[in-house]
C-alpha atoms as an extended CHARMM CRD file, in Angstrom:
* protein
*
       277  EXT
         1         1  UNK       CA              0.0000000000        0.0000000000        0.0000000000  PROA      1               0.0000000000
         2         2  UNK       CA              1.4950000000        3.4330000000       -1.1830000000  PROA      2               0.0000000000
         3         3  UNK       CA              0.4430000000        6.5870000000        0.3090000000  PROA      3               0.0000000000
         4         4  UNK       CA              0.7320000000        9.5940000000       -1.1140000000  PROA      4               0.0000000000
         5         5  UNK       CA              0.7230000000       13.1190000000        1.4620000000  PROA      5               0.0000000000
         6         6  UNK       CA             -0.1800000000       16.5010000000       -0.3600000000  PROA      6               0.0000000000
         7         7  UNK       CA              1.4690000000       18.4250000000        2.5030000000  PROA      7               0.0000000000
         8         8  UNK       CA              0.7330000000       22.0940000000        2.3920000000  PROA      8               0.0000000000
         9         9  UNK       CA              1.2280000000       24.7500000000        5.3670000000  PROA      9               0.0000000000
        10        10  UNK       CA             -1.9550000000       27.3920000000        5.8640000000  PROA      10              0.0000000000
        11        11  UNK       CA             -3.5180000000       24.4500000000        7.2290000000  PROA      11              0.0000000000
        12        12  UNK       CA             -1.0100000000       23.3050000000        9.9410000000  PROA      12              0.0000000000
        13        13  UNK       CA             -1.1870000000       23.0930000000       13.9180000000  PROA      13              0.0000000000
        14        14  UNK       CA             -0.4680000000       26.8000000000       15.1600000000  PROA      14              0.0000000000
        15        15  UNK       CA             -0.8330000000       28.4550000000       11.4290000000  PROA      15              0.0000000000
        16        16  UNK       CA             -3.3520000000       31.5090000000       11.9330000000  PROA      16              0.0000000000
        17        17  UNK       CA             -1.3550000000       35.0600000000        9.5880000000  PROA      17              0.0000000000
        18        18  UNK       CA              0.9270000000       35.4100000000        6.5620000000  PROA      18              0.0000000000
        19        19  UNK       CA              4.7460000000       35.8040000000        8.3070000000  PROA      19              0.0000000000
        20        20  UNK       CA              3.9260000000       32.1160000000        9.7590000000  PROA      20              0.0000000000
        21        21  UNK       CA              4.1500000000       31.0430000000        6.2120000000  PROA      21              0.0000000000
        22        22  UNK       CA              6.3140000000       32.8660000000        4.4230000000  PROA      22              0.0000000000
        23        23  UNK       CA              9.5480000000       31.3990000000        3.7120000000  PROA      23              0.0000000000
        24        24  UNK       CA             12.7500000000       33.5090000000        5.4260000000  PROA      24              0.0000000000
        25        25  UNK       CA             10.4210000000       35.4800000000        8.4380000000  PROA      25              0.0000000000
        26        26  UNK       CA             10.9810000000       34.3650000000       12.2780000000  PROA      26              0.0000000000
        27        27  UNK       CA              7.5940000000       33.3000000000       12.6210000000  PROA      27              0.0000000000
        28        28  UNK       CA              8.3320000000       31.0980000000        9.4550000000  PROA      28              0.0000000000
        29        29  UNK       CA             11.0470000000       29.4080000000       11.1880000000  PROA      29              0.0000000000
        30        30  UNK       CA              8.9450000000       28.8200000000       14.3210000000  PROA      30              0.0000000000
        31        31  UNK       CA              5.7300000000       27.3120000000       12.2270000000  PROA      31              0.0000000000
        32        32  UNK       CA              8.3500000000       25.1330000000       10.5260000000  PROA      32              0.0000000000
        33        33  UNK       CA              8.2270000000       22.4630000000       13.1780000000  PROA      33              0.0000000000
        34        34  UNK       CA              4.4690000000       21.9620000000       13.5010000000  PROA      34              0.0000000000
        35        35  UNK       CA              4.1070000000       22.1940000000       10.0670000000  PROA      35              0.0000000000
        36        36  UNK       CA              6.5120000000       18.7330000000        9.9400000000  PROA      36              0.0000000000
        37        37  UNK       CA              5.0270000000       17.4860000000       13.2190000000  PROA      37              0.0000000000
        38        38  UNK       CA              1.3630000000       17.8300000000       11.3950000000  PROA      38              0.0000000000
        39        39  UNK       CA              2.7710000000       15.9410000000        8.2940000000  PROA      39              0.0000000000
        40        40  UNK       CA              5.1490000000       13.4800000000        9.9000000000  PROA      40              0.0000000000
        41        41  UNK       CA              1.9420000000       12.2220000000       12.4650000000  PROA      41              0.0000000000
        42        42  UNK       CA              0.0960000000       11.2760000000        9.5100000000  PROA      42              0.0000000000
        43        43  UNK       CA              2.9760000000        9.4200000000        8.2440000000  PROA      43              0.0000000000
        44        44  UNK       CA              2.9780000000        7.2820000000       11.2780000000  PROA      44              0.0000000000
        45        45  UNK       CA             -0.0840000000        6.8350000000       11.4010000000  PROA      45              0.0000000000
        46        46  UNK       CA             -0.3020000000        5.5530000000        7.6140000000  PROA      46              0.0000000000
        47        47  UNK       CA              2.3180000000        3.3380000000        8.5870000000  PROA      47              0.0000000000
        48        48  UNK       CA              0.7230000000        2.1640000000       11.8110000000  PROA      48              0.0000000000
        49        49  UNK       CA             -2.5710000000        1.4450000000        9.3690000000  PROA      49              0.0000000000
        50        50  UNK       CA             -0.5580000000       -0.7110000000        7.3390000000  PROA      50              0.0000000000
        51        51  UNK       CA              1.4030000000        1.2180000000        4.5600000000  PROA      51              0.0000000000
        52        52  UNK       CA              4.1410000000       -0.1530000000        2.7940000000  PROA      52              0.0000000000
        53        53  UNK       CA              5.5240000000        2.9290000000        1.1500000000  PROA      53              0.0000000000
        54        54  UNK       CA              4.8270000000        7.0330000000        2.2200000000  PROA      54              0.0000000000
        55        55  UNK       CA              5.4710000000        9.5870000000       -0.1120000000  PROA      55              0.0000000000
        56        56  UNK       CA              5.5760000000       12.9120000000        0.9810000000  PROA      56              0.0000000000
        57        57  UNK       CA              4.7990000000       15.9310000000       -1.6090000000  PROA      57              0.0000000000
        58        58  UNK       CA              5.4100000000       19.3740000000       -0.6850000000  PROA      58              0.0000000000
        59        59  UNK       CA              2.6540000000       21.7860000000       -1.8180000000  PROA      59              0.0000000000
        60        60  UNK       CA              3.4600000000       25.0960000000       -0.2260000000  PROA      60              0.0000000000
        61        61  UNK       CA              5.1870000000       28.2220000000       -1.6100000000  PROA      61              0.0000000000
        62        62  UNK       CA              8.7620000000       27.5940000000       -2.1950000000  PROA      62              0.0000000000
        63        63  UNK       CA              7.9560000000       23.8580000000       -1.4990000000  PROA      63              0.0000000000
        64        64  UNK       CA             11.0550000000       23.8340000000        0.5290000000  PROA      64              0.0000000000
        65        65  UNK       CA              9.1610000000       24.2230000000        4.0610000000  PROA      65              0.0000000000
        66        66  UNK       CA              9.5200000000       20.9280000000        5.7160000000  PROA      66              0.0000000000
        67        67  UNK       CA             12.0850000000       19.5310000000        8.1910000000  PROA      67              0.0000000000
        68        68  UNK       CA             13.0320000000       16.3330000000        6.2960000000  PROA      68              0.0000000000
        69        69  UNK       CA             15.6970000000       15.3320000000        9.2990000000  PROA      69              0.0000000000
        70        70  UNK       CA             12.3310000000       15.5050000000       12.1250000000  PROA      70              0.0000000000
        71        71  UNK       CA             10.8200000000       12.8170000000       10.1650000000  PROA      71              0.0000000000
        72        72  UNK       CA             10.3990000000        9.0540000000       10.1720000000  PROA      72              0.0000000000
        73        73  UNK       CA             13.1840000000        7.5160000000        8.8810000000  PROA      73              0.0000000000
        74        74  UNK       CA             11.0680000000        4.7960000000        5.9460000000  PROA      74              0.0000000000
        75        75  UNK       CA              9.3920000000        8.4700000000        4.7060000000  PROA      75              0.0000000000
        76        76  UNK       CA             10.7550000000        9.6710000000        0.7960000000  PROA      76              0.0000000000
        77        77  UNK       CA              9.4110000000       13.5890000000        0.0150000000  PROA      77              0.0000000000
        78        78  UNK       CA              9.7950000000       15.3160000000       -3.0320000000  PROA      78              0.0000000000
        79        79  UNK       CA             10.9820000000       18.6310000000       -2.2670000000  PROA      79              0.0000000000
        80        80  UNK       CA             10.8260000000       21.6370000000       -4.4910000000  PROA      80              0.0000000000
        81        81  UNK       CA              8.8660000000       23.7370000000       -7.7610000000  PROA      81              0.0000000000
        82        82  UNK       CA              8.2240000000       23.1770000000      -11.1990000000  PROA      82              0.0000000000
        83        83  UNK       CA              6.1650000000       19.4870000000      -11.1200000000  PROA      83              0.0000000000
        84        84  UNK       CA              4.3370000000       18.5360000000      -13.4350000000  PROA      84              0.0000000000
        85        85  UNK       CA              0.9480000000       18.2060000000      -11.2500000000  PROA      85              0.0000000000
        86        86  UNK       CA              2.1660000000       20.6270000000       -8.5100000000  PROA      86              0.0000000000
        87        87  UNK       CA              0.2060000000       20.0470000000       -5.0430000000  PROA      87              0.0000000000
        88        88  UNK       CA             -0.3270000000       16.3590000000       -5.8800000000  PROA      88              0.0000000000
        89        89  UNK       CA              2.9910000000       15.5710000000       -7.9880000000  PROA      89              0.0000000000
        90        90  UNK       CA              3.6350000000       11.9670000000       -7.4120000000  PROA      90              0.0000000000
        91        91  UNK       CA             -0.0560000000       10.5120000000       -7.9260000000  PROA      91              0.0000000000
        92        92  UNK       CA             -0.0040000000       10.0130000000      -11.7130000000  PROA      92              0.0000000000
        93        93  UNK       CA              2.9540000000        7.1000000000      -11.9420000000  PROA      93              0.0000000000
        94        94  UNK       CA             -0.1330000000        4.1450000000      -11.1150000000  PROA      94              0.0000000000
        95        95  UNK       CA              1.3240000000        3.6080000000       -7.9440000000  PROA      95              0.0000000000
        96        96  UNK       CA             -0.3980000000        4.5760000000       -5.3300000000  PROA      96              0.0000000000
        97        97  UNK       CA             -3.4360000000        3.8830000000       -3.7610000000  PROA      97              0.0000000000
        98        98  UNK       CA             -4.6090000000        6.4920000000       -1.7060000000  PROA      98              0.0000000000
        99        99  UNK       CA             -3.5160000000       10.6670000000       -1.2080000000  PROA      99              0.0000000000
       100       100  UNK       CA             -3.5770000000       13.0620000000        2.3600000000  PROA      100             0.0000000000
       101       101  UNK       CA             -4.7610000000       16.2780000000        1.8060000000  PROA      101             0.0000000000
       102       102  UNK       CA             -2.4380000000       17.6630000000        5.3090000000  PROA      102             0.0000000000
       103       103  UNK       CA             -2.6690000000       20.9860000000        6.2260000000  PROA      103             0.0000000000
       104       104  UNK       CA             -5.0610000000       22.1090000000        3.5590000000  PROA      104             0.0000000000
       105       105  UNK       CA             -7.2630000000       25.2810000000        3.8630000000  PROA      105             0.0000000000
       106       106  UNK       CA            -10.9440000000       26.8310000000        2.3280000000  PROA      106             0.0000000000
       107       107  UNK       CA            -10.8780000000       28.5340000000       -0.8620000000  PROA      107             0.0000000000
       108       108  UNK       CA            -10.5300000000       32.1010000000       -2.0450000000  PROA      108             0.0000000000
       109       109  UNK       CA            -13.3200000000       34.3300000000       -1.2900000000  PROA      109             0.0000000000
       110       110  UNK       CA            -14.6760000000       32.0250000000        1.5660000000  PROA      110             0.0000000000
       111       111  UNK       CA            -14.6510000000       32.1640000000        5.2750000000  PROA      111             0.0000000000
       112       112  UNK       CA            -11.3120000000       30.0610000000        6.7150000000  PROA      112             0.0000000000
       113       113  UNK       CA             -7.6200000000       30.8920000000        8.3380000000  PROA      113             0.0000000000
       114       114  UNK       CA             -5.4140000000       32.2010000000        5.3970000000  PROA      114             0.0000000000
       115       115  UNK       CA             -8.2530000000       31.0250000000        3.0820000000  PROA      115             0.0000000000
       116       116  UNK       CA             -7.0000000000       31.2980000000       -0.9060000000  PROA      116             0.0000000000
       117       117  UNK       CA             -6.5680000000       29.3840000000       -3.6780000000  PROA      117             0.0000000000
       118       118  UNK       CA             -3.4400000000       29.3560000000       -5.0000000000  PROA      118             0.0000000000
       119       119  UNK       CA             -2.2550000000       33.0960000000       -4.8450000000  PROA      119             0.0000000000
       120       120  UNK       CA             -2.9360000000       34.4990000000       -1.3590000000  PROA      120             0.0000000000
       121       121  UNK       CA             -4.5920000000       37.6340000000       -2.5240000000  PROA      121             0.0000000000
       122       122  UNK       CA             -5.0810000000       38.2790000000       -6.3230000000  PROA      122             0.0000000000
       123       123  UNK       CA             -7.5740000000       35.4730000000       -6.7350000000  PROA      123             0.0000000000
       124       124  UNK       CA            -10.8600000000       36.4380000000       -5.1650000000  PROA      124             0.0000000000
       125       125  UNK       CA            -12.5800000000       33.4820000000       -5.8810000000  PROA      125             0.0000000000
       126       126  UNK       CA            -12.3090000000       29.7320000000       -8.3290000000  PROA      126             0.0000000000
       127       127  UNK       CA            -15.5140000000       28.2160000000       -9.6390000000  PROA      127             0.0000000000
       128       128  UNK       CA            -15.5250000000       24.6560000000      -11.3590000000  PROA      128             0.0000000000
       129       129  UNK       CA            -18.4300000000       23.1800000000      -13.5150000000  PROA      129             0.0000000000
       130       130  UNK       CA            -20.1300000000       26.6660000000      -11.5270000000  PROA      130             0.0000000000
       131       131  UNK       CA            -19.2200000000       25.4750000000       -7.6330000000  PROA      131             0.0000000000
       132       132  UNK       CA            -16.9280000000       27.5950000000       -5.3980000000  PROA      132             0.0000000000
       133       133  UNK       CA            -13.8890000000       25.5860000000       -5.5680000000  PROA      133             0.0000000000
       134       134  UNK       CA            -10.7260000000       25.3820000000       -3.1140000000  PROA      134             0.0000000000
       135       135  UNK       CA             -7.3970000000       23.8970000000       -3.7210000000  PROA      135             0.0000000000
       136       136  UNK       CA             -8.5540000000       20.6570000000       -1.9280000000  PROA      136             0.0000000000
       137       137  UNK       CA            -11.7190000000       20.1540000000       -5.1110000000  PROA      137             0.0000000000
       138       138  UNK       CA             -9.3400000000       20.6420000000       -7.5130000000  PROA      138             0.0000000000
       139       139  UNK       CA             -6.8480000000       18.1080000000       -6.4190000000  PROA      139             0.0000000000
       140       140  UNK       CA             -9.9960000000       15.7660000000       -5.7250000000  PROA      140             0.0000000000
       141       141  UNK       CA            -10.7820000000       16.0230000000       -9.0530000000  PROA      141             0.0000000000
       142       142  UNK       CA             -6.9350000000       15.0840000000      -10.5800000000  PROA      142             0.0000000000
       143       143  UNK       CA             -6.8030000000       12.4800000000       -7.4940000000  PROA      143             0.0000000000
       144       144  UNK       CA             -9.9880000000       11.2220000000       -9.4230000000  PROA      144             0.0000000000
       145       145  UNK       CA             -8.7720000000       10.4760000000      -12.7000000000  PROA      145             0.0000000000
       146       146  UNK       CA             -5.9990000000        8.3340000000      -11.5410000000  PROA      146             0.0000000000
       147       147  UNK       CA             -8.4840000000        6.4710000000       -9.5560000000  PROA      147             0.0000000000
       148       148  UNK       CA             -7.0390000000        7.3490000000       -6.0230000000  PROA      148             0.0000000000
       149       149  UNK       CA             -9.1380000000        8.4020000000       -3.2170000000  PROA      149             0.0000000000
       150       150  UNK       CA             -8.9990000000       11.2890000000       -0.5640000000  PROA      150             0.0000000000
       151       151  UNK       CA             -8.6010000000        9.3940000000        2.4690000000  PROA      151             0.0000000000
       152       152  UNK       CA             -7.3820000000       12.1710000000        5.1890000000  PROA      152             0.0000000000
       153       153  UNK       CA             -7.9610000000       15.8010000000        5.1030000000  PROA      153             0.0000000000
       154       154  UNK       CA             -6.5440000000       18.1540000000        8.0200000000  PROA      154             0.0000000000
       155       155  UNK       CA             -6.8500000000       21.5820000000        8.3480000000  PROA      155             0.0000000000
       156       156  UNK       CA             -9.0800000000       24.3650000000       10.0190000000  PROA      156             0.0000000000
       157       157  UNK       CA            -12.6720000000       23.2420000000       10.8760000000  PROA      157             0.0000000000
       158       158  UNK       CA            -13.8450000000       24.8550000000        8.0020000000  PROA      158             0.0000000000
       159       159  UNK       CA            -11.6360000000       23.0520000000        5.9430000000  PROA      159             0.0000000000
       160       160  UNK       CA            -12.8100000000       19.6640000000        7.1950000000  PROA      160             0.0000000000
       161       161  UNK       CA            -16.6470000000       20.5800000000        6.4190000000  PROA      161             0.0000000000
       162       162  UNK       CA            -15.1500000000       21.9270000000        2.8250000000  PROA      162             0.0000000000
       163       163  UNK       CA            -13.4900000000       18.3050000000        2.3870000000  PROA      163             0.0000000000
       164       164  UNK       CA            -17.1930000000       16.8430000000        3.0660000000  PROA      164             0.0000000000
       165       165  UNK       CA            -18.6430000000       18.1870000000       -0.1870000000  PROA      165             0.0000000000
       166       166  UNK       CA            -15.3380000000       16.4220000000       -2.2100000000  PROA      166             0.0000000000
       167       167  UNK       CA            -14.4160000000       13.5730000000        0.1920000000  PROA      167             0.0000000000
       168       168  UNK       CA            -17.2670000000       12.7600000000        2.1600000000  PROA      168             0.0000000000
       169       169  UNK       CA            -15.6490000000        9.2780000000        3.4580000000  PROA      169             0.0000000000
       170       170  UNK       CA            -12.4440000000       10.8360000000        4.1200000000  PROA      170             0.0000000000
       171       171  UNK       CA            -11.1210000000       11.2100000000        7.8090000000  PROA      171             0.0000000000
       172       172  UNK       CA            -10.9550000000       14.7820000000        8.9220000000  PROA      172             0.0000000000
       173       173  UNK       CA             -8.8470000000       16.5420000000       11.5630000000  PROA      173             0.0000000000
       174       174  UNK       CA             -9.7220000000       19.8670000000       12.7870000000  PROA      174             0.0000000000
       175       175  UNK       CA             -6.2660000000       21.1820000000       13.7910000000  PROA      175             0.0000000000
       176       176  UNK       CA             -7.6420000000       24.5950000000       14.8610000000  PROA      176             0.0000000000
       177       177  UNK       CA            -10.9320000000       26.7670000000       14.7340000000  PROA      177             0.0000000000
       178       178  UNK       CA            -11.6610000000       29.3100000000       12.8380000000  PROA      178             0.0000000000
       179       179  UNK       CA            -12.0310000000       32.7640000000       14.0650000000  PROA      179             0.0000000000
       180       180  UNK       CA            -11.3050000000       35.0950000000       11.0320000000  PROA      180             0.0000000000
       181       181  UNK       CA             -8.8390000000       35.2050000000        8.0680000000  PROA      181             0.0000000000
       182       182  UNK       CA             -6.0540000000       35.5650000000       10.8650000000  PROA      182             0.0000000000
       183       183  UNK       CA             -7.0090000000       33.8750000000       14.1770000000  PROA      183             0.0000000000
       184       184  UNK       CA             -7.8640000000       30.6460000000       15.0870000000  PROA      184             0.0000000000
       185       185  UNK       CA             -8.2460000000       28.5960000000       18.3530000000  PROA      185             0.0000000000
       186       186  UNK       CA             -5.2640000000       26.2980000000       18.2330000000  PROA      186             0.0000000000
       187       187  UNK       CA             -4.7420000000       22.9150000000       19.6290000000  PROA      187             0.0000000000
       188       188  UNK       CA             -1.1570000000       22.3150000000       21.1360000000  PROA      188             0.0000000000
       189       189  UNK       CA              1.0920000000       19.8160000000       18.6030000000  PROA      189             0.0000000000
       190       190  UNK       CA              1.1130000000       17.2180000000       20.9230000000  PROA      190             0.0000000000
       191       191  UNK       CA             -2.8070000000       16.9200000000       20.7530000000  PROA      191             0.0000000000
       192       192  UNK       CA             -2.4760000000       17.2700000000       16.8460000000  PROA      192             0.0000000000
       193       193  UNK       CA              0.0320000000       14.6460000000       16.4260000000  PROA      193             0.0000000000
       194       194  UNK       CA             -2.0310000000       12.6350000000       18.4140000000  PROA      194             0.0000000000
       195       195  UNK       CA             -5.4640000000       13.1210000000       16.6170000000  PROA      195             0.0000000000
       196       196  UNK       CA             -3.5780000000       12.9700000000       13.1730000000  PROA      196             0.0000000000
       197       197  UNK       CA             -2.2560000000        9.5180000000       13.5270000000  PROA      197             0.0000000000
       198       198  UNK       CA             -5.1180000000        8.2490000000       15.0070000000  PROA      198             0.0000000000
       199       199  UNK       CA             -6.8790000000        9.4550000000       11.7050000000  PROA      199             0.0000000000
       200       200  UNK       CA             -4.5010000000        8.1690000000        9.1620000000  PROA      200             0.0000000000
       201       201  UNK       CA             -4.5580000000        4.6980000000       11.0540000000  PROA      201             0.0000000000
       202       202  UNK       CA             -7.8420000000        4.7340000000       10.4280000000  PROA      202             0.0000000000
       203       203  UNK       CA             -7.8870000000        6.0460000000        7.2210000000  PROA      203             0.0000000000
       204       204  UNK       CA             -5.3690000000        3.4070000000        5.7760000000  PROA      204             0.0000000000
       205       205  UNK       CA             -8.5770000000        1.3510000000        5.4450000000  PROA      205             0.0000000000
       206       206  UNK       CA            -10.0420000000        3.1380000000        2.7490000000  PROA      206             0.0000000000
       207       207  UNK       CA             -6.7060000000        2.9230000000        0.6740000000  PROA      207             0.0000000000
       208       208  UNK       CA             -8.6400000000        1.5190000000       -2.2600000000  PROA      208             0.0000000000
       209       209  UNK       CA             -7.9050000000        2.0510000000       -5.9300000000  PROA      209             0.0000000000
       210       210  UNK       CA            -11.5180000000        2.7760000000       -7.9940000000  PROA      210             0.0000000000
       211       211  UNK       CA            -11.6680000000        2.7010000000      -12.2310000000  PROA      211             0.0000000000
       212       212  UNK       CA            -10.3370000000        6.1190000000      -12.8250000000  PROA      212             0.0000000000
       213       213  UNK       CA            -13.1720000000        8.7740000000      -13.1310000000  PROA      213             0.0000000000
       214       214  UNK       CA            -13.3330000000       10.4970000000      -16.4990000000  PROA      214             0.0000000000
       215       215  UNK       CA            -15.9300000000       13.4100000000      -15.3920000000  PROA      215             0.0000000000
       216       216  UNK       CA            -14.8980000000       15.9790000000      -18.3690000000  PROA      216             0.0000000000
       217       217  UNK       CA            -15.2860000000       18.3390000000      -19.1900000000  PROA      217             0.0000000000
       218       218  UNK       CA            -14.1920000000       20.9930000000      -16.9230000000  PROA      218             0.0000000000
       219       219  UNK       CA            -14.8000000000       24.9510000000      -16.9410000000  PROA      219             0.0000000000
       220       220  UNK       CA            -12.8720000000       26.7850000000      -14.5650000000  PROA      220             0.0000000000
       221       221  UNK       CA            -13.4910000000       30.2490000000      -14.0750000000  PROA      221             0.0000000000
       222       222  UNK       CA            -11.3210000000       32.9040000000      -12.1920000000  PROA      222             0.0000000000
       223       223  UNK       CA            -11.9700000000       36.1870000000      -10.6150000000  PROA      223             0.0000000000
       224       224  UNK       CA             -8.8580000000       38.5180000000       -9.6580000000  PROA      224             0.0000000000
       225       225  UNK       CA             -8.9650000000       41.9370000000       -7.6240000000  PROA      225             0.0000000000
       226       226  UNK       CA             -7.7460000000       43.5490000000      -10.4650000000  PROA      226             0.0000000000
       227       227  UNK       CA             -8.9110000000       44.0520000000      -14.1560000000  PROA      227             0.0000000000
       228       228  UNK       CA             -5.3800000000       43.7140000000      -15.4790000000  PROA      228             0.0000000000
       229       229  UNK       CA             -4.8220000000       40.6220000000      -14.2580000000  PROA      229             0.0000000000
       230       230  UNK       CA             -7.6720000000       39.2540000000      -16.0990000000  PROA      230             0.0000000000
       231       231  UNK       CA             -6.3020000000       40.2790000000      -19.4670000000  PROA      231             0.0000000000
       232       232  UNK       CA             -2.7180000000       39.3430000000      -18.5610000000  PROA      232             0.0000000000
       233       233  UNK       CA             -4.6150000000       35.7110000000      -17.9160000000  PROA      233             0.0000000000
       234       234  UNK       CA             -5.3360000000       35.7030000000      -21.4740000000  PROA      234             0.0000000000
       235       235  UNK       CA             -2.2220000000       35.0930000000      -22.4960000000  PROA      235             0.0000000000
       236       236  UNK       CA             -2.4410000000       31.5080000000      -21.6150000000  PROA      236             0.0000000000
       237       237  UNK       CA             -3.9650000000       29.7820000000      -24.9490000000  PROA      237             0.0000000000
       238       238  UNK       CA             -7.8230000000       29.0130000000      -24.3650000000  PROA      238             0.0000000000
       239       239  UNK       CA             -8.3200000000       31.6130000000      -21.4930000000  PROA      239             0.0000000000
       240       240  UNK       CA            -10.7560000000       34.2080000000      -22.3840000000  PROA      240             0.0000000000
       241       241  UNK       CA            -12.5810000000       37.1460000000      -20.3950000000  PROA      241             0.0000000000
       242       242  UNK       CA            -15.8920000000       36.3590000000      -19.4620000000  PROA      242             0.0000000000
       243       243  UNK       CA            -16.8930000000       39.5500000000      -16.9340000000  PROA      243             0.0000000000
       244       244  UNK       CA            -15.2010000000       42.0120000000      -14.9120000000  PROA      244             0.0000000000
       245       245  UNK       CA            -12.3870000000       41.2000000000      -13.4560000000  PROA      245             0.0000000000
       246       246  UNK       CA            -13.0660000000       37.2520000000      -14.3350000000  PROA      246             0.0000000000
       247       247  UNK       CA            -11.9250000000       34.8430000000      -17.1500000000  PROA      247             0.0000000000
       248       248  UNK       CA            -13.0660000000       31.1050000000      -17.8590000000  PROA      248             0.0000000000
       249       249  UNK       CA            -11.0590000000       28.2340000000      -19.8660000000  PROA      249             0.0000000000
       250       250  UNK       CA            -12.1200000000       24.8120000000      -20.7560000000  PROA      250             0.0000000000
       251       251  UNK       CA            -10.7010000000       21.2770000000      -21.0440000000  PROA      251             0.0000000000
       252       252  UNK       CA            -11.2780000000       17.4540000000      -20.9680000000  PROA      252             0.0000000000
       253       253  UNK       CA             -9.4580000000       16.5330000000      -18.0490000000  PROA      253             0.0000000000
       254       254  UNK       CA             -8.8100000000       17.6870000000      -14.5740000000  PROA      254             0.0000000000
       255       255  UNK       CA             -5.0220000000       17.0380000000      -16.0600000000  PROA      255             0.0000000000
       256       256  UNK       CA             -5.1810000000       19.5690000000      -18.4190000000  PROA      256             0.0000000000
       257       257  UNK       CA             -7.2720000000       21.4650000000      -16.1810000000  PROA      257             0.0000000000
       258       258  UNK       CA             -4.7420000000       22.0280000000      -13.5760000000  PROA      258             0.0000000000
       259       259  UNK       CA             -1.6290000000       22.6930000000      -15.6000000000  PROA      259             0.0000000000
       260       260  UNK       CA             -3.4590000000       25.3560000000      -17.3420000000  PROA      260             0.0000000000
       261       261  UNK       CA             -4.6790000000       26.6700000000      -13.9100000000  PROA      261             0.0000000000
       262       262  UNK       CA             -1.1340000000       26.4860000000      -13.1450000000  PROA      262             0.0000000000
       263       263  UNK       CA              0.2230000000       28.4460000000      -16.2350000000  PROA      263             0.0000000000
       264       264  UNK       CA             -2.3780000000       31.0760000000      -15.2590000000  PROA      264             0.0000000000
       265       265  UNK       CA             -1.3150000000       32.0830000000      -11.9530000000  PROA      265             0.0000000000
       266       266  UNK       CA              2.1620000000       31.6150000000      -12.7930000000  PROA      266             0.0000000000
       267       267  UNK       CA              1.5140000000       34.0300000000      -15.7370000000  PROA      267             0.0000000000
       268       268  UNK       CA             -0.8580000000       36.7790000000      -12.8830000000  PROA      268             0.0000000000
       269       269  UNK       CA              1.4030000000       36.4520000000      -10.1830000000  PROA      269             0.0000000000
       270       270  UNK       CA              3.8470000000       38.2650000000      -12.6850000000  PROA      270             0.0000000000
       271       271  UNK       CA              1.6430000000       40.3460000000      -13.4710000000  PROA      271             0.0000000000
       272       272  UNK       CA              1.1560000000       41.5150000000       -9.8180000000  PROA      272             0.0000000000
       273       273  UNK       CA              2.8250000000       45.1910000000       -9.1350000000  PROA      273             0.0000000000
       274       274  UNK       CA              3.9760000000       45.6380000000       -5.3900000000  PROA      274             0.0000000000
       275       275  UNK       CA              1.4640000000       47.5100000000       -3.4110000000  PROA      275             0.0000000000
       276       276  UNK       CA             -1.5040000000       48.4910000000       -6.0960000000  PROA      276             0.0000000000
       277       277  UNK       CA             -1.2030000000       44.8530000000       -7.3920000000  PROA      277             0.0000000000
């Protein structure tokens, strides 16, 4: 049994404003720690469930956020930018058998600590087939077409009701509660390690492979707090305006469908000016 983790780090134990994830601030640097903690309890408990093989994925920022030497020793992790499927890099190969959503978060434009999708700010909200989506649908949805299921989600509570409308069998673990965009009731990461093993022991169970869901196509549609940002979206082939401040593209797959929401923020987030944005 193979286990993928899509590990990102809005979502982890203690996580509640912007320095605690941004690579190279103090508070950075202190998050660090419960951010691995989070990840490496659902490792053990994966392995206490009856995993064979854990594959970390690093889905935040730089991707170069986890402590690699704080973790159990049978874990591998790919580290680092530029993959082909990005959050969930690692799931097309045929190999695995289930995916972790750890340390996820709610969408842009929705209530939730540090809730986005994708860019923290520019991106006021993500719709799919015409539903509010977060980061956790979207991977659903590529999970899908491999045939692998969500079987663990952890995050705020919000995120854990989110993870109901796209993994409804899934184990959830509220790490915190939500207050606002910026505060949260945290547990300690002792009681978070605990509660995430527990889950992904549990959730080891529902490691199943299903026939590989072909549910295309997909429109994705976009809406940015600027007007500029729209057009410079455009200049991703198949991306066209459809309203103020909001384009649409289409495509057959949830494959396609993510690189090209990948080429689109990589393409707005350069188009972002410092301060007016």
């Amino acid at each position: 049994m193979k286990i993928l983790i899509s590990a990102d780090m809005e979502g982890a134990t203690g996580v509640t404003w912007p320095g605690d994830v941004l690579p190279g601030t103090p508070q950075w640097e202190r998050c660090r720690p419960m951010f691995t903690s989070d990840v490496n309890a659902a490792v053990l408990g994966f392995y206490d469930g009856g995993a064979d093989e854990v594959l970390v994925n690093e889905a935040h920022w730089s991707m170069r956020n986890l402590l690699l030497e704080r973790m159990d020793e049978r874990v591998q992790m790919i580290t680092g930018r530029h993959k082909t499927l990005s959050m969930v890099e690692g799931i097309q190969h045929g190999d695995v058998d289930a995916v972790a959503f750890v340390g996820y978060h709610t969408g842009a434009g929705t209530e939730g600590v540090l809730a986005h999708t994708f860019l923290a700010n520019s991106i006021t909200g993500v719709w799919l087939n015409g539903v509010r989506a977060s980061e956790g649908l979207l991977n659903a949805h590529v999970a899908a077409e491999y045939g692998v299921p969500v079987v663990l989600v952890t995050g705020d509570d919000l995120t854990c009701v989110d993870a109901d409308g796209y993994a409804p069998d899934a184990r959830k673990v509220a790490v915190k509660d939500h207050v606002s965009r910026y505060a949260a009731v945290c547990r300690t990461p002792a009681r978070t390690a605990a509660d995430i093993r527990a889950a992904a022991a549990g959730a080891a169970s529902l490691a199943v492979r299903y026939e590989p869901v072909v549910g295309g196509p997909f429109t994705v549609e976009l809406e940015f707090d600027a007007e500029h940002l729209s057009a410079a979206a455009t200049v991703v082939p198949g991306v066209a305006v459809t309203g103020e401040r909001r384009v649409a593209y289409s495509s057959g797959t949830m494959y396609e469908g993510i690189r090209t929401f990948k080429a689109v923020t990589t393409i707005v987030s350069a188009a972002v000016e410092e301060q007016y944005g």
